[in-house]
N, C-alpha and C positions, 0 to 999 in steps of 0.2 A: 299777281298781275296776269290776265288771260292776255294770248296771243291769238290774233282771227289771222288766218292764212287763206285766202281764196285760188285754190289750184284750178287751172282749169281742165275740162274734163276731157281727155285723149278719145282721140278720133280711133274708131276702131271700123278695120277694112275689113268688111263680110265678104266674104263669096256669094256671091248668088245661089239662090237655092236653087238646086233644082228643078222643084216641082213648080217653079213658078214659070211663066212661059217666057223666052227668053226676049220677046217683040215688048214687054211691058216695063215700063222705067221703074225704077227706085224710088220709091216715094222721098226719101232725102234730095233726089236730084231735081226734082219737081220746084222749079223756083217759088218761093214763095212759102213753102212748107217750112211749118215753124223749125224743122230739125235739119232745114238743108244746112249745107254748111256757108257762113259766112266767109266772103271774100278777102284774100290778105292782103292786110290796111299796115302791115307795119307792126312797131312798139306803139302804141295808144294807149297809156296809162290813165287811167282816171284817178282823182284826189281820192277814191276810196280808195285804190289799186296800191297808192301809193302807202299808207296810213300805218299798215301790217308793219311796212321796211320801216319805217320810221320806229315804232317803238319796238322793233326790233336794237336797232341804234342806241335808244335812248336806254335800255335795257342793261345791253353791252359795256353804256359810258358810264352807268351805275355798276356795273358788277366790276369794270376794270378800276372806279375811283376805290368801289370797297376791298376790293383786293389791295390797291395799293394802301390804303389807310392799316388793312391789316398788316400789310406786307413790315408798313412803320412799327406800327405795335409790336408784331413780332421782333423788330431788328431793337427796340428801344427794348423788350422785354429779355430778349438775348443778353444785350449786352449787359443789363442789368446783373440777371441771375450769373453772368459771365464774371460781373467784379465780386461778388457775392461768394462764387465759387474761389476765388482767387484769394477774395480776405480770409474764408473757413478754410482756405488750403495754408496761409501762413500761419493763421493761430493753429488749425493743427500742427504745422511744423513746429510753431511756439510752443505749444503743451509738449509736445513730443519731447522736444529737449528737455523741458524741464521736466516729464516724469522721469527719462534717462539719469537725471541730475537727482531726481529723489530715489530711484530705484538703486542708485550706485551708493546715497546717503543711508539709505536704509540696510543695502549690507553690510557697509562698516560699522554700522549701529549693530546690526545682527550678530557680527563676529566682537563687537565689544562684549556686548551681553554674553553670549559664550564662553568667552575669555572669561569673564567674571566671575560666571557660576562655574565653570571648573578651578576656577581659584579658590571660591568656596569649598568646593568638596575635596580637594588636594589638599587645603594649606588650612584656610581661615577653621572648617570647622574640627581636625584633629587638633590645633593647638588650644580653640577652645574645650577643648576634652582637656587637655594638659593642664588648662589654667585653673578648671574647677577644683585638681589636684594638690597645687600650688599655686600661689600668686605668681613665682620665680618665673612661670611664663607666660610669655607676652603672645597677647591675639594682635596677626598684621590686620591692615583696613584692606581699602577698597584699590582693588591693581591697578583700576583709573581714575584719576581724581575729577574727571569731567561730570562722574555721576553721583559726586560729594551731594548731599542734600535733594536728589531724586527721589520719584516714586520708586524705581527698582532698587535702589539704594535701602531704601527703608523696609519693601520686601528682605531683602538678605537680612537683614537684622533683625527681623522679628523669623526668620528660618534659624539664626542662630540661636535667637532666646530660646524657640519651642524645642530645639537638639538641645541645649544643656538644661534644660525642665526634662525633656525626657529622660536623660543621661543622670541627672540627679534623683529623680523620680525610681530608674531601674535600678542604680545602686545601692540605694535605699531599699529596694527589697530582697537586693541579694545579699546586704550588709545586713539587715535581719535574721533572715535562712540562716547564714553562717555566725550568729551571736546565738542565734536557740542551738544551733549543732555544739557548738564549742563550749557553752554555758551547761548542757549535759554530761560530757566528756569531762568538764573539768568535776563539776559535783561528784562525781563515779571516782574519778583519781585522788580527789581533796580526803574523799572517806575513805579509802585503801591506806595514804600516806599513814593519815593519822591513828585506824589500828598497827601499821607496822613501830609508828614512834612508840604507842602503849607499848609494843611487845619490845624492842631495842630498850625500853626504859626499865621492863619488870626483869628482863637481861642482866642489865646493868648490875641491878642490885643484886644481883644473885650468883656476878660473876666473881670470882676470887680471885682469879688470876690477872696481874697486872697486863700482861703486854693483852690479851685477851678484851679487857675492859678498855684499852685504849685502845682496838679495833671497835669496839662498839662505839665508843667516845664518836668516832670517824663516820661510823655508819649514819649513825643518830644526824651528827652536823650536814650529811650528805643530802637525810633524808629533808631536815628543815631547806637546802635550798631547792629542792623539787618541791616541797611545800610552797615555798614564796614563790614560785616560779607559775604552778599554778592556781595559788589562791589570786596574785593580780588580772589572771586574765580570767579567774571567774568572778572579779569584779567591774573590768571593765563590760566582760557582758550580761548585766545586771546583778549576778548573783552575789551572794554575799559573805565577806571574810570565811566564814569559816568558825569561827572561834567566839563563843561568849567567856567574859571573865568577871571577876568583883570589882568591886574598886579598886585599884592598883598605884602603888606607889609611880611617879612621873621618873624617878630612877632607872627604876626596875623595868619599865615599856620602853625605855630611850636603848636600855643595855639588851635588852629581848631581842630590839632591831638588829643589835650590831651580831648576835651571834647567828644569824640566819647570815650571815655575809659569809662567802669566799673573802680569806684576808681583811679577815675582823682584828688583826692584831696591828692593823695599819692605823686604826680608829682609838684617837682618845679621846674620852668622855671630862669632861670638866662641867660641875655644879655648882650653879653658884645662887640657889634658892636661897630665902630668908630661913627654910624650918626645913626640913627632911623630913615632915608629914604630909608633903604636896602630893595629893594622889589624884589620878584622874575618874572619872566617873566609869563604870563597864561597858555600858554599850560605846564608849568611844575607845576604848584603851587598846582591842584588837584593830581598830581600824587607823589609829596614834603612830602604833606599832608597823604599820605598813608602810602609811608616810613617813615613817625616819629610817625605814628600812630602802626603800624606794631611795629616797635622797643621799642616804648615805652609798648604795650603792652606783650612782651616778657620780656620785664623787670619787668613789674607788676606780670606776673605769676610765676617768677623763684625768687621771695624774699617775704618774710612775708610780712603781712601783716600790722605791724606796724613801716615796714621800708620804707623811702622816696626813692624816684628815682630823679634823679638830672640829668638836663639839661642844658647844658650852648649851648650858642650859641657864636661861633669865629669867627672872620672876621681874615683871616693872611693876608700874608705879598705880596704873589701872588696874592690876588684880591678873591681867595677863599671863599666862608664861610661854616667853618664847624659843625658839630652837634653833640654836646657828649652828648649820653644818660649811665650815667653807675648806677649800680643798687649792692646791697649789696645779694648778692644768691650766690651760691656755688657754681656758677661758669659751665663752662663746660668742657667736657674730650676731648682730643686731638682727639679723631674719629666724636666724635658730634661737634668740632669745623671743621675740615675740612671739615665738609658736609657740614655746615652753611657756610662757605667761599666760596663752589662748587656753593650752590643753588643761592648768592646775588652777586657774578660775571658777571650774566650778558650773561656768555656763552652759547652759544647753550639753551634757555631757552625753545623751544620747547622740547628739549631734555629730559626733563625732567616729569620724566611720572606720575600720579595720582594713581597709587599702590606703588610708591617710598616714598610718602608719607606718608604713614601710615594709620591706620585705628581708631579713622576718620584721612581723611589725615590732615596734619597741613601745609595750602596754605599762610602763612604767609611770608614765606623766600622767597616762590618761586615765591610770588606776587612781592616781591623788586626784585627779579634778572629778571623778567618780564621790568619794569618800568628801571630799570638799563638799559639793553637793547635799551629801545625804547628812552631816555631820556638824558644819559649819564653822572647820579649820579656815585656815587663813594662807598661803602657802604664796613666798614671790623664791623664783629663779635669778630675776633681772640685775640682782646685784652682784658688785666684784669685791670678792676677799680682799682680805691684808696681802695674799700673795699674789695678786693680778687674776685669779683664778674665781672663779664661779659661788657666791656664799649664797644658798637656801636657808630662807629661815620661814619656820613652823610656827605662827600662831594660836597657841591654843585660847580659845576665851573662857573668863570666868565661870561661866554657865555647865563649862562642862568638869572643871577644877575640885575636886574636894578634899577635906581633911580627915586622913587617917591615921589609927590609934597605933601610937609607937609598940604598946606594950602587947597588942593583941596579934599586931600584923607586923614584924617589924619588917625594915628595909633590908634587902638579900644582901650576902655577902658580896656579892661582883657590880653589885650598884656603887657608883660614886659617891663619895659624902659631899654635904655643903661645905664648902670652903670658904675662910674668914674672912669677912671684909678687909679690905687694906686700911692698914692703918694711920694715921691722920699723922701728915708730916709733923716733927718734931726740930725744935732749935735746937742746936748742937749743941752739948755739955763746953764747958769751959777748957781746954786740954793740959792735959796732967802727965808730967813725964818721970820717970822710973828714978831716974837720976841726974843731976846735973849735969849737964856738961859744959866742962873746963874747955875747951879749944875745939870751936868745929870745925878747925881746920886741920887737915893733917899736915905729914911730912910734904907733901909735894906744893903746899900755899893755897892748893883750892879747896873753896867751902864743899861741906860733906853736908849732905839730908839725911836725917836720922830721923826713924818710925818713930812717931809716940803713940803710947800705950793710951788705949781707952778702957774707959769703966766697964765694969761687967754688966753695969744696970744698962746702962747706952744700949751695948752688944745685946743684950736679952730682949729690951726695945724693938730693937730691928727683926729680928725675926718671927716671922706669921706664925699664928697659932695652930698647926696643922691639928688633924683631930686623931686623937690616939689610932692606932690598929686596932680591927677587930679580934676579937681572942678566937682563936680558930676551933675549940670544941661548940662555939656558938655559933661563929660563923658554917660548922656543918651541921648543926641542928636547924639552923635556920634556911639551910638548900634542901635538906633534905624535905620539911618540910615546906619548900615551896614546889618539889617534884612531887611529891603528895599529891600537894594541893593542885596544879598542874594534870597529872596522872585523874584524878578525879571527874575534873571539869572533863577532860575527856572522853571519858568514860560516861560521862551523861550528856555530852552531844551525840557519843554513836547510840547510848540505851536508844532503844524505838520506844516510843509513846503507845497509851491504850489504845489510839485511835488507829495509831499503825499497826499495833498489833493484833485488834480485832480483824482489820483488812487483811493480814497474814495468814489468822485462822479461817476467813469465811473463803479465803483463796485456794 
């Protein structure tokens, strides 16, 4: 909108010039000259005069209505943004609390979780090291049970599977390393034993002098238990007995076992085969001899000392023959029998690691489940003797059983014989008395019981057919010649072979 303003134009008071002359008027004063000055009339407005002020006004009443209209918007737009500020100012306070309320929830979550996993590494994963040991110990759970069936829950438990995979994984190859160390140490000591028995045995024969001969007697026994001692623990780490032999009478490998014992005189043998030709096969008869050596000294150590251990040996009905060693001791507890069952099964016998053992370890069980393995004995611990006490009995099966020739190979003097079937109950004879008697009463009026005499046939009846005595210049033809034979077989596991012996010369 343009604004016209008509100012009017200011009178301006000259000086007279001077060069003008001073008798001559002003052309202004001259009336009638358009420039003189008009006479004062007053305010005399004219409607143009007026027009300017007017939308001057009307101008003012528009800029003071827009002011105020803004002046409204502003005060409705204030208050607006005012409640606005007010509402984001409580839900701030609202969030506020509640992150306060999550922040406090989150570090008692924080110190649960810590808790946790330090319980882990203190407690939960050494006893799972213990349990891989033994079952005997128990893994605890979780410290808090709020996080029974969580994500972090099931983190720790697969942190434990992967520590005892690892934990089994590194024992396993330190359980290795120490079977190949100990598997060559024994080989090196098993060949030393065995020329020292050759030379105690060409000793013997040569010695003349009694108390002399029964130092060696002593040495020789000495040496077979450092023999046994380390032929099983160069079985359980792979290697093997030691000893090839023939066919061998089942007597003679039962009685083998027993004289490798410390307090082999605690041990009686009872046979009670159909034939005294039952021989076992060679490749099994060294390894026979370990398992009843093994068993029977478990049974020496788990009963006094002034109690016997008793062996019988059975022939059944399937072709079988088996081996009862039971022993009068206290027996074992349902956890140390199920281990003894684990170890002479047979199963997975690498499996089975030399810290399982014990310390020292006891390679004994785990020498028969070795041999079980390789051989296919049969071997239970789990059962209880006649005398509350522990009876192992030995398996042998057919397959490995055979028949040998009395007259070629006979059975050793110190072998048990087959002992006779019992015999089949009989009716008593009718009773027959010596002499009358007149009065069984005596002097005093009371009846008197008088023995009667039985028959001789009766008496002969009843007692078992034991088997003669061996006649003793036979029975030492027949030792000697099993130390011979013996002495022999030795002698051609230590001879080196041409393969070894070429290796020796080209060395």
């Amino acid at each position: 909108m343009a604004y016209q303003c008509h100012l009017k134009r200011p009178t301006l008071d000259r000086k007279r010039s001077p060069e003008l002359p001073p008798t001559l008027p002003s052309p202004r004063s001259v009336p009638g000259h358009p420039h003189a000055p008009r006479p004062d009339r007053g305010l005399d407005l004219s409607p143009e005069d007026l027009q300017p002020v007017t939308s001057i006004l009307e101008a003012a009443t528009v800029a003071l209505s827009a002011t105020t209209a803004a002046g409204a918007a502003a005060t409705v737009l204030l208050n607006r943004s005012r409640r606005t500020l007010t509402r984001e100012r409580d839900e701030l306070a609202t969030r506020s609390g509640t992150q306060e309320q999550l922040l406090r929830a989150a570090g008692a979550r924080e110190t649960v979780l810590r808790d946790e996993v330090r319980h882990l590494l203190k407690t939960r994963l050494p006893a799972r090291a213990l349990s891989l040991i033994s079952d005997h110990y128990s893994v605890p759970g979780l410290l808090h049970n709020s996080l029974v069936g969580t994500e972090f829950a099931k983190l720790l438990d697969a942190v434990q599977d992967l520590f005892a995979s690892t934990v089994l994984e590194e024992r396993g190859r330190i359980d290795s390393a120490a079977r190949t160390a100990l598997r060559g140490a024994c080989t090196e000591i098993q060949a030393k034993a065995y020329q020292l028995q050759n030379l105690v045995v060409s000793l013997q024969r040569e010695c003349q002098d009694e108390k002399t001969l029964d130092d060696l007697f002593k040495i020789d026994h000495f040496n077979e238990q450092i023999a046994r001692l380390v032929q099983k623990a160069a079985i359980v780490t792979g290697g093997w007995p030691g000893q090839v032999r023939l066919d061998t009478h089942l007597p003679d490998v039962v009685t083998g076992a027993k004289s490798r014992l410390h307090g082999y005189d605690r041990i009686q043998i009872t046979s009670r085969l159909l034939a005294d030709n039952v021989g076992v096969v060679g490749p099994a008869a060294e390894p026979l001899a370990v398992v009843c050596a093994e068993l029977m000294a478990n049974a020496l150590e788990s009963s006094r000392g002034d109690l016997s251990v008793e062996v019988t040996i059975l022939q059944t009905d399937n072709g079988a023959v088996s081996i009862q060693i039971d022993d009068a001791g206290k027996g074992m507890t349902a956890e140390v029998a199920a281990r003894g069952t684990r170890l002479v099964s047979g199963k997975n016998p690498q499996g089975v690691l030399l810290t399982e053992l014990g310390d020292p370890p006891a390679l004994g069980l785990a020498a028969i489940g070795q041999l079980v393995a390789d051989h296919g004995f049969h071997v239970s611990v789990d059962q209880v003797s006649s005398y509350s006490g522990v009876r192992a009995v030995v398996s042998v099966p057919p397959a490995l059983l055979t028949v040998i020739d009395d007259e070629a190979e006979p059975l050793s003097a110190m072998a048990p014989l087959p002992s006779a079937a019992p015999l089949a109950p009989r009716r008593p004879a009718a009773p027959e008395t010596s002499a009358p008697v007149s009065d069984p009463h005596d002097g005093s009026g009371l009846p008197q019981r008088r023995r009667r005499a039985r028959p001789a046939s009766a008496v002969h009846d009843r007692l078992p057919q034991e088997a003669q005595p061996p006649d003793p210049e036979t029975a030492f033809a027949d030792w000697d010649a099993y130390e011979k034979g013996m002495a022999a077989g030795h002698a051609g596991d230590s001879a080196p072979t041409d393969t070894e012996t070429d290796t020796k010369d080209k060395s």
